[in-house]
PyMOL CGO cylinders between C-alpha atoms (Angstrom):
from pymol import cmd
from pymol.cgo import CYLINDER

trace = [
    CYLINDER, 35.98, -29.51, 21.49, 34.44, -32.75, 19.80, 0.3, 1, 1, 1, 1, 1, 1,
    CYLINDER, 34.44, -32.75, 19.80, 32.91, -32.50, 16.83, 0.3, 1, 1, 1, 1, 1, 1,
    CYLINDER, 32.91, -32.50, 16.83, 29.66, -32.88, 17.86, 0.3, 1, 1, 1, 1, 1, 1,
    CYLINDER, 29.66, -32.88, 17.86, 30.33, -29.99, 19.93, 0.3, 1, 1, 1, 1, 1, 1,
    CYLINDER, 30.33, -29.99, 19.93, 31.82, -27.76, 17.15, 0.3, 1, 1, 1, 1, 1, 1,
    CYLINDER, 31.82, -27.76, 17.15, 28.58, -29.26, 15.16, 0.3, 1, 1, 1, 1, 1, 1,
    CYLINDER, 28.58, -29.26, 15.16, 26.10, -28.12, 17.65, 0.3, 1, 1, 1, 1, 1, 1,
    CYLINDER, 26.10, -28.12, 17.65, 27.87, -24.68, 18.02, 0.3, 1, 1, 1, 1, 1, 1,
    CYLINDER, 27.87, -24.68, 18.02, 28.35, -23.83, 14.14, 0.3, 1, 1, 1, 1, 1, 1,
    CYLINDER, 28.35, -23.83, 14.14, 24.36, -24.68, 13.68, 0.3, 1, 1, 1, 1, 1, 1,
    CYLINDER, 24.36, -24.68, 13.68, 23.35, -22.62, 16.43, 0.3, 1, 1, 1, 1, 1, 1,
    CYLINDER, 23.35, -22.62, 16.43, 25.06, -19.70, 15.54, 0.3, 1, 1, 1, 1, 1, 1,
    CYLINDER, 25.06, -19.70, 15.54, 23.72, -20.33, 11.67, 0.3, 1, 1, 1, 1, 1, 1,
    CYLINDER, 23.72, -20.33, 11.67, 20.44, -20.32, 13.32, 0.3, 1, 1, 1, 1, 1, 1,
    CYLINDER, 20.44, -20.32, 13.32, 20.98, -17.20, 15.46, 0.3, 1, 1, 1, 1, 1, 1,
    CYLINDER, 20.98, -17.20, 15.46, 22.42, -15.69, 12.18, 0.3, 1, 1, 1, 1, 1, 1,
    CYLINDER, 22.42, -15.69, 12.18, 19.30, -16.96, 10.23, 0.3, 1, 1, 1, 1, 1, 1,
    CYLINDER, 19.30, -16.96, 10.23, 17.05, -15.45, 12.28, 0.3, 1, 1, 1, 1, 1, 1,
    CYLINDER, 17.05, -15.45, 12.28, 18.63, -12.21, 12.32, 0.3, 1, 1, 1, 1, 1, 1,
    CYLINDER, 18.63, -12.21, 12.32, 18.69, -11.74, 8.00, 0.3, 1, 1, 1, 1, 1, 1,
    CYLINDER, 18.69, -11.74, 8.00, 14.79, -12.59, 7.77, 0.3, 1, 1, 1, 1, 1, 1,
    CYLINDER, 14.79, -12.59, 7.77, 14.01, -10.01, 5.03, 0.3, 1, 1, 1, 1, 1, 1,
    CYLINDER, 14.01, -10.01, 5.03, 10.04, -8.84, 5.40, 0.3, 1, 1, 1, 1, 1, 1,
    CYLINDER, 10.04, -8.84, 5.40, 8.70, -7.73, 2.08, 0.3, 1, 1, 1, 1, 1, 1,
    CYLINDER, 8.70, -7.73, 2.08, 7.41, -4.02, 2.03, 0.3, 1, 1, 1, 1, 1, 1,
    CYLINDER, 7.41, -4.02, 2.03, 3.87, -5.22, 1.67, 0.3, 1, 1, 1, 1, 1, 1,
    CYLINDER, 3.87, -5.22, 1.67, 3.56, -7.55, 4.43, 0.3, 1, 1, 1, 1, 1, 1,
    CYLINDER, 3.56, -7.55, 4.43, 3.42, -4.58, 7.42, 0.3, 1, 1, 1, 1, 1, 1,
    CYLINDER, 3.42, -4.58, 7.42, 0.25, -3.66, 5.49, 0.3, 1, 1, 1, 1, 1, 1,
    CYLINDER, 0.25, -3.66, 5.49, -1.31, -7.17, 7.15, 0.3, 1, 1, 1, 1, 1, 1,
    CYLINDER, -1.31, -7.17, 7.15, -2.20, -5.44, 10.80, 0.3, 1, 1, 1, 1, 1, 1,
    CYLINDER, -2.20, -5.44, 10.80, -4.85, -3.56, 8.29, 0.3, 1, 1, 1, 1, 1, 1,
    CYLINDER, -4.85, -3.56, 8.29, -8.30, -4.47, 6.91, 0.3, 1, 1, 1, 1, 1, 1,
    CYLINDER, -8.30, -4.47, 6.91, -9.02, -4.77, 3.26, 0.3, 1, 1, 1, 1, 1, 1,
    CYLINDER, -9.02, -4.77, 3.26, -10.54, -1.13, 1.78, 0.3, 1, 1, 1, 1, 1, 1,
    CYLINDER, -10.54, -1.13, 1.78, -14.31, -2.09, 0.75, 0.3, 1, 1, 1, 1, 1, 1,
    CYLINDER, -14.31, -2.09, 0.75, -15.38, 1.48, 0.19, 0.3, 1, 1, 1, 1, 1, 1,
    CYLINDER, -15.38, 1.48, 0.19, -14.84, 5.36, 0.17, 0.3, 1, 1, 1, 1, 1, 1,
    CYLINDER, -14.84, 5.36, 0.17, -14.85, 8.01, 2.63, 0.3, 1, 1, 1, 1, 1, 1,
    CYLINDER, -14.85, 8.01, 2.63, -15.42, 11.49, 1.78, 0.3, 1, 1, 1, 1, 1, 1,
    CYLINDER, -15.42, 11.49, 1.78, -12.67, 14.47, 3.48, 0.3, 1, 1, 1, 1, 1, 1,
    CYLINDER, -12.67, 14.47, 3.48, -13.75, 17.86, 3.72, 0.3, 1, 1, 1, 1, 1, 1,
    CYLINDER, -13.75, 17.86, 3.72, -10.31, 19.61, 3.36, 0.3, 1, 1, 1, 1, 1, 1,
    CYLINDER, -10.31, 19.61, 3.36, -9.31, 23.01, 2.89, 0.3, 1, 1, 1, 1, 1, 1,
    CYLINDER, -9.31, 23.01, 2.89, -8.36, 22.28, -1.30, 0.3, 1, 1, 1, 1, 1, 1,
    CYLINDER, -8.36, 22.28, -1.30, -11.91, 20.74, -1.68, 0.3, 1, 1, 1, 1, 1, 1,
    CYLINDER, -11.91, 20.74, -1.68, -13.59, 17.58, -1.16, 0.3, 1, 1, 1, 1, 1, 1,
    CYLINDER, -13.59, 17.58, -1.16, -11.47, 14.55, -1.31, 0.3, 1, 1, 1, 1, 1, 1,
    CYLINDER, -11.47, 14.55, -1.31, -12.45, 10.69, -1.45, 0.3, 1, 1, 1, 1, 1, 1,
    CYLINDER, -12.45, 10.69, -1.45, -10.56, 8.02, -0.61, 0.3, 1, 1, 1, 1, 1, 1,
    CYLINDER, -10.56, 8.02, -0.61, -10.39, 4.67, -0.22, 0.3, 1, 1, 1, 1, 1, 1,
    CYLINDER, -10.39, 4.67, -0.22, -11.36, 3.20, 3.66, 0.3, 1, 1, 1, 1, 1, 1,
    CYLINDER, -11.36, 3.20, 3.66, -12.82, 0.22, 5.64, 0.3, 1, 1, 1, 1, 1, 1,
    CYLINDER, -12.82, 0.22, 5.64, -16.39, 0.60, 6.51, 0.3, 1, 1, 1, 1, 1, 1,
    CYLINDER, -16.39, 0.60, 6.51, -16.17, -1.84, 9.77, 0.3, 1, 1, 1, 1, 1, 1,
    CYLINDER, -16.17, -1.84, 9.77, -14.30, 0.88, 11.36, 0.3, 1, 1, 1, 1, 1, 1,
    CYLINDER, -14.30, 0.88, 11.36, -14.26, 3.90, 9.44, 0.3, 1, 1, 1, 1, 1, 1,
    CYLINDER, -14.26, 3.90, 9.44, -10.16, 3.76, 9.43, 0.3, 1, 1, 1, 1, 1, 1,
    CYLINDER, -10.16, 3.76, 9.43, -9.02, 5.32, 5.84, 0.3, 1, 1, 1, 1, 1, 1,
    CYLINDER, -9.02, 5.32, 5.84, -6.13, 2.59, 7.63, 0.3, 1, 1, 1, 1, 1, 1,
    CYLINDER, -6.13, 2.59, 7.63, -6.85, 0.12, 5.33, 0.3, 1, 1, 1, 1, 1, 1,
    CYLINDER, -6.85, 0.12, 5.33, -5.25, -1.56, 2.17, 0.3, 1, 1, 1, 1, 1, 1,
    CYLINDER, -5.25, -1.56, 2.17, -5.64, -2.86, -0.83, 0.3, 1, 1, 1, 1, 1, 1,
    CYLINDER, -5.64, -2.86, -0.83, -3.69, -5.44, -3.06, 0.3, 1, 1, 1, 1, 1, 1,
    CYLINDER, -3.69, -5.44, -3.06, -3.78, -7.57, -6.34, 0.3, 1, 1, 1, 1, 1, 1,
    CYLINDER, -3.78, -7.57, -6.34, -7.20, -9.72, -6.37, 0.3, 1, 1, 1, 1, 1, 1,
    CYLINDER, -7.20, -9.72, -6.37, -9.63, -7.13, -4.38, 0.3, 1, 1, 1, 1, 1, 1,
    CYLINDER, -9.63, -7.13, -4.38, -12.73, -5.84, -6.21, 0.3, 1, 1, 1, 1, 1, 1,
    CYLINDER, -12.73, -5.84, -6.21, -14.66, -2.87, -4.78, 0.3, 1, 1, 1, 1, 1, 1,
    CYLINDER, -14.66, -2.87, -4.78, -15.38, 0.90, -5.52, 0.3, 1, 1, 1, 1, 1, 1,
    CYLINDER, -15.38, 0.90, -5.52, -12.19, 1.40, -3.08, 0.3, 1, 1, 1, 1, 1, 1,
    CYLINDER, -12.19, 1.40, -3.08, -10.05, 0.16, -5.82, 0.3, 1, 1, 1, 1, 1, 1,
    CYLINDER, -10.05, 0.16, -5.82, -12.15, 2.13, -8.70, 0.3, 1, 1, 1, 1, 1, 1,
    CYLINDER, -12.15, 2.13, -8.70, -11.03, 5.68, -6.39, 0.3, 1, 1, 1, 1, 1, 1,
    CYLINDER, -11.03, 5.68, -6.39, -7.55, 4.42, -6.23, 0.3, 1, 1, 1, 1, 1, 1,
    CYLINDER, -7.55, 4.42, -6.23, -7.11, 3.67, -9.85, 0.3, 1, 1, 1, 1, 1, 1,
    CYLINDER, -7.11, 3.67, -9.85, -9.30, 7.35, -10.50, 0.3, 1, 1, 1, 1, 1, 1,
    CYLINDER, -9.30, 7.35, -10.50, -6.24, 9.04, -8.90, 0.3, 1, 1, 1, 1, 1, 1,
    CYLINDER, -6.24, 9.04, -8.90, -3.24, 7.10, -10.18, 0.3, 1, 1, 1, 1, 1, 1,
    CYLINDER, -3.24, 7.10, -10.18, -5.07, 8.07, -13.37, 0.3, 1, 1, 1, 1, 1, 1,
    CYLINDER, -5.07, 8.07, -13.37, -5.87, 11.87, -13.02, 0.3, 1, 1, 1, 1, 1, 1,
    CYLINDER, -5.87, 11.87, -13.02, -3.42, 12.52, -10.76, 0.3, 1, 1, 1, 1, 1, 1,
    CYLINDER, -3.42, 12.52, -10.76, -0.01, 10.40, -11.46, 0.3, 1, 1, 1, 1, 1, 1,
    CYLINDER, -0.01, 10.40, -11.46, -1.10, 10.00, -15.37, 0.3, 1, 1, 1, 1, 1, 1,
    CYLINDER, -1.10, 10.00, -15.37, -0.87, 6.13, -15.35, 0.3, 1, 1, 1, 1, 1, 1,
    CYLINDER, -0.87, 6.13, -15.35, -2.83, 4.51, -18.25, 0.3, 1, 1, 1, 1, 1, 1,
    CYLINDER, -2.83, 4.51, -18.25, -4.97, 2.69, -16.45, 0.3, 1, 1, 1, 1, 1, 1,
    CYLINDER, -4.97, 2.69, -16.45, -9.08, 1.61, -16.53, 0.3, 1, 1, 1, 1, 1, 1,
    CYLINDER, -9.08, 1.61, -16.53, -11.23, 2.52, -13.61, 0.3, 1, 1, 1, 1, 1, 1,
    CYLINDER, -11.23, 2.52, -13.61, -12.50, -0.90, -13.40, 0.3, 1, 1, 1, 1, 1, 1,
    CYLINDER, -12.50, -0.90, -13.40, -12.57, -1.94, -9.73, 0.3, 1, 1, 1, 1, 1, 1,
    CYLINDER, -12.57, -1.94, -9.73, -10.16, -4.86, -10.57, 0.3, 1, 1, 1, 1, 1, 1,
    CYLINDER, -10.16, -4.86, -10.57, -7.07, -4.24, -8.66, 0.3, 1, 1, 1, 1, 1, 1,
    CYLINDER, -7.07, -4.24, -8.66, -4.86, -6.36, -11.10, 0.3, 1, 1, 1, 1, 1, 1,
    CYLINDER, -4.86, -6.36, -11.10, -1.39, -6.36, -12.54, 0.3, 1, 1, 1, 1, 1, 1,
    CYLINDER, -1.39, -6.36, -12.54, -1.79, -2.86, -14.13, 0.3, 1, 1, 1, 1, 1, 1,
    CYLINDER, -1.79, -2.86, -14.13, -2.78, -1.17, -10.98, 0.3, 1, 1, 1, 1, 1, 1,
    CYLINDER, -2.78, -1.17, -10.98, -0.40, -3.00, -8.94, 0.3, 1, 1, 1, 1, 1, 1,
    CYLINDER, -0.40, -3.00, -8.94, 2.64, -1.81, -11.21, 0.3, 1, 1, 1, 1, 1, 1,
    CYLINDER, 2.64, -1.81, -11.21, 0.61, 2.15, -11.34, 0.3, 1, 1, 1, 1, 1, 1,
    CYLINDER, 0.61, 2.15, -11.34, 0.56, 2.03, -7.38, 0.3, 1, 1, 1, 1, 1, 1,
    CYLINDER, 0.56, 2.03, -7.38, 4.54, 0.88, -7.57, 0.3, 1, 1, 1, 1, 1, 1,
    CYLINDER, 4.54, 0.88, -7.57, 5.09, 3.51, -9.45, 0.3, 1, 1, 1, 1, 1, 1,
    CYLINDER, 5.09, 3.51, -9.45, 3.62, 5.85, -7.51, 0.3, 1, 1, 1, 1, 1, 1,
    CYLINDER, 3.62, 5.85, -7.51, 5.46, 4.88, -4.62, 0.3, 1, 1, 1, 1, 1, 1,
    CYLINDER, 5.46, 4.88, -4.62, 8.73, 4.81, -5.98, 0.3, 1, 1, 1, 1, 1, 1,
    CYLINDER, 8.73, 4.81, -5.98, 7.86, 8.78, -7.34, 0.3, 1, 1, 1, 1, 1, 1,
    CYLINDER, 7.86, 8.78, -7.34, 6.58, 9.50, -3.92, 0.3, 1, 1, 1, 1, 1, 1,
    CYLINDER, 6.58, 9.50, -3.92, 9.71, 7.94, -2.00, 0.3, 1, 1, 1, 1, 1, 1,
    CYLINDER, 9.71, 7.94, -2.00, 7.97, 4.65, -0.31, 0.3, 1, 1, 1, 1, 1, 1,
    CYLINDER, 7.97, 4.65, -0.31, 8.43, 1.50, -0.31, 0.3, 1, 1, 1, 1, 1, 1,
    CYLINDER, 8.43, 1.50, -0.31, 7.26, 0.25, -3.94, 0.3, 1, 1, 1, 1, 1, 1,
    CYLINDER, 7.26, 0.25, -3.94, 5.68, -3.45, -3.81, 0.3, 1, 1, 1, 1, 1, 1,
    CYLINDER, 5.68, -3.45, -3.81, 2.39, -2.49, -5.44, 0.3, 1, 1, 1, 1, 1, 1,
    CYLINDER, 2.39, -2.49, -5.44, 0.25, -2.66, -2.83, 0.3, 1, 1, 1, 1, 1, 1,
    CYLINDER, 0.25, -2.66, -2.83, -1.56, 0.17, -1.52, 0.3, 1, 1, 1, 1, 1, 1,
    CYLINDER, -1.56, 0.17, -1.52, -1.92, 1.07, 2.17, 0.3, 1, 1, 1, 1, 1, 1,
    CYLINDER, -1.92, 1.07, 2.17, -1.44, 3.78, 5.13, 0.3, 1, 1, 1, 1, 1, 1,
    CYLINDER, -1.44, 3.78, 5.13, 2.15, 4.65, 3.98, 0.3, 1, 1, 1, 1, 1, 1,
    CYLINDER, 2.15, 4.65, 3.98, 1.13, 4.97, 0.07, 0.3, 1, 1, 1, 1, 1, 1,
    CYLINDER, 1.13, 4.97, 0.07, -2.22, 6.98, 0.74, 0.3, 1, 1, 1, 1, 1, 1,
    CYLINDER, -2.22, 6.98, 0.74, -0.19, 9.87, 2.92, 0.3, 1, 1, 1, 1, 1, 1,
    CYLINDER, -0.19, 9.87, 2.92, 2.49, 10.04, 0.59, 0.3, 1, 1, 1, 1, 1, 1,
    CYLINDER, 2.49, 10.04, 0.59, -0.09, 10.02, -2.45, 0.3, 1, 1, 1, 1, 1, 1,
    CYLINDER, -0.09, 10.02, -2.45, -1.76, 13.41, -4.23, 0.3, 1, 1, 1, 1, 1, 1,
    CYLINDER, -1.76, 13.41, -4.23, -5.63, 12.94, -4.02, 0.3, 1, 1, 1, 1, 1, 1,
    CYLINDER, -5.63, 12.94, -4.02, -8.32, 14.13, -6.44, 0.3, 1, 1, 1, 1, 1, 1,
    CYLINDER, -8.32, 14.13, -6.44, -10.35, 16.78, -4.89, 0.3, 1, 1, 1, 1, 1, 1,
    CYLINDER, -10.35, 16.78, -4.89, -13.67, 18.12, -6.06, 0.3, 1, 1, 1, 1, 1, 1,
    CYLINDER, -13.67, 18.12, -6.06, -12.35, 21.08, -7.55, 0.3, 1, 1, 1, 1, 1, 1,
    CYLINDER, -12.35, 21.08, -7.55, -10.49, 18.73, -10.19, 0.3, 1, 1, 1, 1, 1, 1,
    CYLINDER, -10.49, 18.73, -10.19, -6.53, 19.77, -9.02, 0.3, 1, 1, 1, 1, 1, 1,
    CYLINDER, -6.53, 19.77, -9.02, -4.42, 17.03, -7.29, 0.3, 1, 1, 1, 1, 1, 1,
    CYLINDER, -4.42, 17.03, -7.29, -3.24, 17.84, -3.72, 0.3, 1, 1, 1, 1, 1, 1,
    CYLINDER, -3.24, 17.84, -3.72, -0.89, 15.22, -0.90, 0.3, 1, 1, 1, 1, 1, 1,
    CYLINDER, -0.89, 15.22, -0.90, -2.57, 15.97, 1.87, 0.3, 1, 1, 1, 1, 1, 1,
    CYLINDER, -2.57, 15.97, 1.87, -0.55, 13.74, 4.01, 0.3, 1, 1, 1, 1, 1, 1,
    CYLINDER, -0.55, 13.74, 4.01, -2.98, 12.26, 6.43, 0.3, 1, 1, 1, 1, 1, 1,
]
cmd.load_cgo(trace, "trace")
C-alpha cells in the first residue's frame, strides 16, 4: 500500500471513529421541545398541582433554560424552593441560581443534571400541590 493509500485509509477510519464518540450534552434532547411560557393547572388525587407548560399546544412537554423570563420559570423556581429547599427568589429570571437549583435537583432525583429543565426533570421532580405538601407525580 502507498502512502497515499495508508493516508486515505488512516483518515477515514479517524473519521468513522470521530463520528462514532460525538458526545451530546444532556440538555440538547430538550431541543425537539418548545420553550414553557406559562402554567397549567392538574387536578390530581394529592391536590391541585401547577406546572410549567407551552400554551401553543397545551404540552406540559416543554422546557426551560438559562435566559427565559415568564411565570413558567416563577412555578419552577416556587418548587425548587418549597419543595427541594434551594435558596432561591421567585423572580421569573431563569438565571445562574436556578440553573444550578434545577441541577441539583436532578442529580437528587437521578437525571441527567445540566440545569436545564424539561420532560425528564418535571416527571422525576416533587410538585407543590394546593394542599401545601410536595408530591412526584411522575407524569
Amino acid at each position: 500500500m502507498n502512502l497515499r493509500a495508508k493516508t486515505a485509509s488512516v483518515l477515514g477510519a479517524a473519521a468513522v471513529a470521530a463520528a462514532s464518540l460525538v458526545v451530546v450534552p444532556a440538555g440538547t434532547a430538550h431541543a425537539a421541545y418548545p420553550t414553557c411560557n406559562s402554567n397549567k393547572n392538574l387536578d390530581t388525587s394529592y391536590g391541585n398541582v401547577r406546572q410549567p407548560y407551552y400554551t401553543g399546544t397545551g404540552s406540559r412537554n416543554c422546557v426551560l433554560g438559562v435566559g427565559d423570563d415568564s411565570i413558567a420559570v416563577t412555578r419552577l423556581q416556587i418548587v425548587l424552593r418549597d419543595c427541594y429547599g434551594r435558596n432561591i427568589t421567585a423572580d421569573s429570571q431563569y438565571g445562574k441560581n436556578t440553573r444550578d437549583a434545577v441541577a441539583y435537583v436532578q442529580n437528587y432525583e437521578g437525571v441527567p443534571a445540566d440545569g436545564t429543565y424539561g420532560p425528564l426533570t418535571r416527571k422525576a421532580m416533587k410538585w407543590k400541590t394546593s394542599y401545601g405538601s410536595c408530591v412526584r407525580l411522575g407524569i
